[in-house]
C-alpha positions in Angstrom: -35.2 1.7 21.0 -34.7 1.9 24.7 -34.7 -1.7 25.1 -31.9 -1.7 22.6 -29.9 1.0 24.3 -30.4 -0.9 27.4 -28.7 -4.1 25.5 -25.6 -2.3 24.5 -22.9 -2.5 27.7 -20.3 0.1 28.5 -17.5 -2.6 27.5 -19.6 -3.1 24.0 -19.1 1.2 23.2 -15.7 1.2 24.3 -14.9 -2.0 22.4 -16.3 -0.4 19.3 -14.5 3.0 19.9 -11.1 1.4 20.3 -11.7 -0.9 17.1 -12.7 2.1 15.4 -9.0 3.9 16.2 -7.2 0.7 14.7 -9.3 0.3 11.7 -9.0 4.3 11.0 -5.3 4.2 9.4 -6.4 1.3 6.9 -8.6 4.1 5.2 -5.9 6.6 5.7 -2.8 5.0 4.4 -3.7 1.0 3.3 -3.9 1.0 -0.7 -7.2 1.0 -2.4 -9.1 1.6 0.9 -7.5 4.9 1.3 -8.2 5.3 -2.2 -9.3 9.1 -3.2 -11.8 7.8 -6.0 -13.6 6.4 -3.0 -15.7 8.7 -1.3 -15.7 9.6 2.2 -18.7 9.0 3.3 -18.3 5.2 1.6 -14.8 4.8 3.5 -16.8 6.0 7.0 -19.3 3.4 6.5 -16.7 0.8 5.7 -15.0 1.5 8.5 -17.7 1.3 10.7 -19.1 -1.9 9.4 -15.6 -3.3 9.9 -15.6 -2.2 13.6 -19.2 -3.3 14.1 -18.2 -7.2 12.9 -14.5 -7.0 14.5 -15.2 -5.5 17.8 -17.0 -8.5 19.6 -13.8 -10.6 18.5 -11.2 -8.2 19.8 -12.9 -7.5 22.6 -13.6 -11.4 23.7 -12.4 -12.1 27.4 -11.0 -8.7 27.7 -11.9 -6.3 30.4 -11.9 -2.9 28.8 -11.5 0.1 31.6 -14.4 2.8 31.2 -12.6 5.8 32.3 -11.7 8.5 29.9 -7.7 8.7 30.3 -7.3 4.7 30.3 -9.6 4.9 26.8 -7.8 7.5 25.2 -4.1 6.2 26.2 -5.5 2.5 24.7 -7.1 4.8 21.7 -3.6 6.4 20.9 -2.0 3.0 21.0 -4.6 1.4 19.0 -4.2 4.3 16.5 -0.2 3.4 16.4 -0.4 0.2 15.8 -2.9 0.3 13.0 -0.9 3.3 11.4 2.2 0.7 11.4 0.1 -2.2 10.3 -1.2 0.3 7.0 1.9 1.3 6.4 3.9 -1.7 6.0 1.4 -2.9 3.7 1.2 1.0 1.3 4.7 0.5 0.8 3.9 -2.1 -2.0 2.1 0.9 -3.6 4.8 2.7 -3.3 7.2 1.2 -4.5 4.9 0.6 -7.8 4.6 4.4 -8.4 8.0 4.5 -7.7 8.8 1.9 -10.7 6.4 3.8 -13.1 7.7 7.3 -12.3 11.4 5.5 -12.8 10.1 4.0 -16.3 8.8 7.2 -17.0 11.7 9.3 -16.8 13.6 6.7 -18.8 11.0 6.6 -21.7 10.3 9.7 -22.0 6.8 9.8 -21.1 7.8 12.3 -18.0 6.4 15.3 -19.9 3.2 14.6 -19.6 2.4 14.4 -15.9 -1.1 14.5 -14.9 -3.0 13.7 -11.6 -3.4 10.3 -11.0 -6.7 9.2 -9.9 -6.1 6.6 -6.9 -2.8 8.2 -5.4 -4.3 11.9 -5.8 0.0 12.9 -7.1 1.2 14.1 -10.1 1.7 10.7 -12.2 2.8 10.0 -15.8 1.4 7.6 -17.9 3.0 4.7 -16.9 3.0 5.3 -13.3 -0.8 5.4 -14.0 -0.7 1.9 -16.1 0.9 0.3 -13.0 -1.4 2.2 -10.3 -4.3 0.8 -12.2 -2.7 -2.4 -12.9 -1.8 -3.0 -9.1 -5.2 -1.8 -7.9 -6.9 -4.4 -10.6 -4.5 -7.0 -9.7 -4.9 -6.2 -5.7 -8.7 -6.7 -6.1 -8.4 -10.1 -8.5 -6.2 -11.9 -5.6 -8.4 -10.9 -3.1 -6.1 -8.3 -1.6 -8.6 -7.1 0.7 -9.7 -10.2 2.1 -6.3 -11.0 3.0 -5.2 -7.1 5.0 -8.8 -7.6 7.1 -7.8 -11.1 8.0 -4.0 -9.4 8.5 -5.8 -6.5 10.7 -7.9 -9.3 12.9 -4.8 -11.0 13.7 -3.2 -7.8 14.9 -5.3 -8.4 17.8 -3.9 -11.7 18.8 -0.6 -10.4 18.3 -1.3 -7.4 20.3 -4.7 -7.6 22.4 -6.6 -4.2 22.9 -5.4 -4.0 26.9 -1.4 -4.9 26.0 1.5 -2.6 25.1 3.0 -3.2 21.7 6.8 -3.2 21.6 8.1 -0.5 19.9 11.3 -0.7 18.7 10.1 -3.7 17.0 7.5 -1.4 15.3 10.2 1.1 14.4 12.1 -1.6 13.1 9.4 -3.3 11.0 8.7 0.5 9.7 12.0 1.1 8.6 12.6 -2.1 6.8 9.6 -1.7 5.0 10.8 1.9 4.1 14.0 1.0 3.2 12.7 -1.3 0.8 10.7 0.8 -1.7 13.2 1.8 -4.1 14.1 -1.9 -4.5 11.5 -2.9 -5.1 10.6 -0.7 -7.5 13.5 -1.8 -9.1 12.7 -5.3 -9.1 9.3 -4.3 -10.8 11.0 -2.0 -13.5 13.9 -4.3 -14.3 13.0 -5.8 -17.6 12.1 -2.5 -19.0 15.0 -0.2 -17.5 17.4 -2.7 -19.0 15.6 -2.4 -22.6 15.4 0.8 -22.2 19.6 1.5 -21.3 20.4 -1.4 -24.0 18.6 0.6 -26.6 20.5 4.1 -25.2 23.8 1.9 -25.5 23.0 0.9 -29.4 22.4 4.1 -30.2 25.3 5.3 -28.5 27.0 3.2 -30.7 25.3 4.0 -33.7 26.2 8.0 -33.3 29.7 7.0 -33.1 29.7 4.9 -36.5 27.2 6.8 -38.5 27.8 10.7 -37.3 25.2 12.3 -39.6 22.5 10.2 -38.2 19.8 12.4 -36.1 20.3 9.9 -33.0 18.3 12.1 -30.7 15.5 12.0 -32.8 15.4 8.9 -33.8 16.2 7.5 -30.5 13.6 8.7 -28.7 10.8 7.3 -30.7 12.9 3.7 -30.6 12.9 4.1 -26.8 9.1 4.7 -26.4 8.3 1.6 -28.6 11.2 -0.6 -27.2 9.5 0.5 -23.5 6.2 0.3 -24.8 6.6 -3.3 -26.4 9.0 -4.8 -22.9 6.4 -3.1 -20.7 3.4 -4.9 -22.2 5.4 -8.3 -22.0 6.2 -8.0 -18.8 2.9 -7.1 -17.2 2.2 -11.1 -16.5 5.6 -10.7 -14.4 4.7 -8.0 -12.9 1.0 -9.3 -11.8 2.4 -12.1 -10.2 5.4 -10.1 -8.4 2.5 -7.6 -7.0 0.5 -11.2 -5.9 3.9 -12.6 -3.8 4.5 -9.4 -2.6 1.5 -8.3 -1.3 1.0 -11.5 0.9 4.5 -10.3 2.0 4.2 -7.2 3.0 1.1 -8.3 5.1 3.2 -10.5 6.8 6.0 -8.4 7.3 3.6 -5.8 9.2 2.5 -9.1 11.2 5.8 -9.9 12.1 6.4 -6.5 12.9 3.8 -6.6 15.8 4.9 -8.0 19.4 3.6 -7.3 22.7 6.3 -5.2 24.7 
């Protein structure tokens, strides 16, 4: 044990430590790593193992300093650009529970809001078909694979001793943020215009047949009309979450310059 301690340099800790602050926000913010159904203790041993194989890479011709204010003021940054990197990519999450909460309100299903497993929010039933859906979808395309490979090349965008540029990670932030709602509308689409085409028959129908009971027949026509559109359009909606995915991770890429 001794011999082993005497193996592992002050550059190798610090190396580890600092890897350790950018990997933190991926199991924080990132989808399905910061998932709740995963436990903590799983996510901590992750993490480390993910510091453990990236460290030696980040770290390779760098000359880390060993004093405690120059580590924590490269620990703060590290933490910052990882947060940025997460969050550009849990956006695409986003904007899927935005979809099925929009989907939801238009159906119907709205009433019955429960806690939805991987996001740890109130969700209805569709908002829990598409968190599922994106999580199985995420791990089919090998979603993972491609944000570690995305976090490694964080580091040769923005080594562990350089600054990164921050208005060009306010900037990537806030195009990422400003994109969630539409992209939650380019997920919903075929079923939020089902949805108001039926409303607009029916509208029609109430003026031509006034004794018909539209409200109650309406709603069951929505729920199966959403129901039926939904189910068609889940192949669409698989390979939107595929394209946009490898997207996003580039977009938090791009959104990474040395200041």
């Amino acid at each position: 044990m001794n011999e082993l301690l005497r193996q592992v340099s002050e550059q190798q800790v610090a190396g580890f430590m600092l890897a350790i602050a950018r990997i933190a926000p991926l199991f924080i913010v990132a989808p399905m790593f910061s998932s709740k159904m995963i436990p903590g203790r799983v996510k901590g041993i992750a993490a480390v193992g993910l510091a453990v194989g990236i460290a030696p890479l980040a770290t390779a011709g760098e000359r880390l300093p060993i004093d405690a204010m120059s580590l924590a003021e490269i620990a703060v940054k590290e933490l910052m650009v990882g947060l940025a990197f997460a969050f550009a990519i849990s956006v695409l999450f986003a904007a899927v529970n935005a979809a099925g909460s929009l989907l939801d309100t238009l159906i119907g299903f709205s009433f019955g809001a429960t806690v939805d497993p991987i996001t740890g929010n109130n969700s209805s039933i569709v908002g829990q078909l598409y968190a599922f859906v994106g999580v199985a979808i995420f791990i089919a395309v090998n979603g993972d694979a491609w944000v570690i490979k995305g976090l490694y090349r964080t580091y040769e965008l923005v080594p562990l001793v350089d600054q990164p540029s921050i208005p060009s990670l306010v900037a990537g932030v806030q195009e990422a943020f400003s994109g969630i709602f539409v992209a939650a509308l380019e997920l919903a689409a075929p079923v939020v215009l089902a949805v108001i085409l039926t409303d607009a028959a029916f509208g029609v129908v109430s003026r031509v047949v006034p004794q018909l009971n539209v409200f109650a027949v309406g709603f069951s026509a929505k729920v199966t009309v959403g129901l039926l559109v939904l189910g068609v359009s889940l192949p669409f909606a698989a390979g939107w979450l595929s394209d946009e995915l490898q997207r996003s991770v580039a977009a938090a890429l791009e959104s990474l310059k040395v200041a």
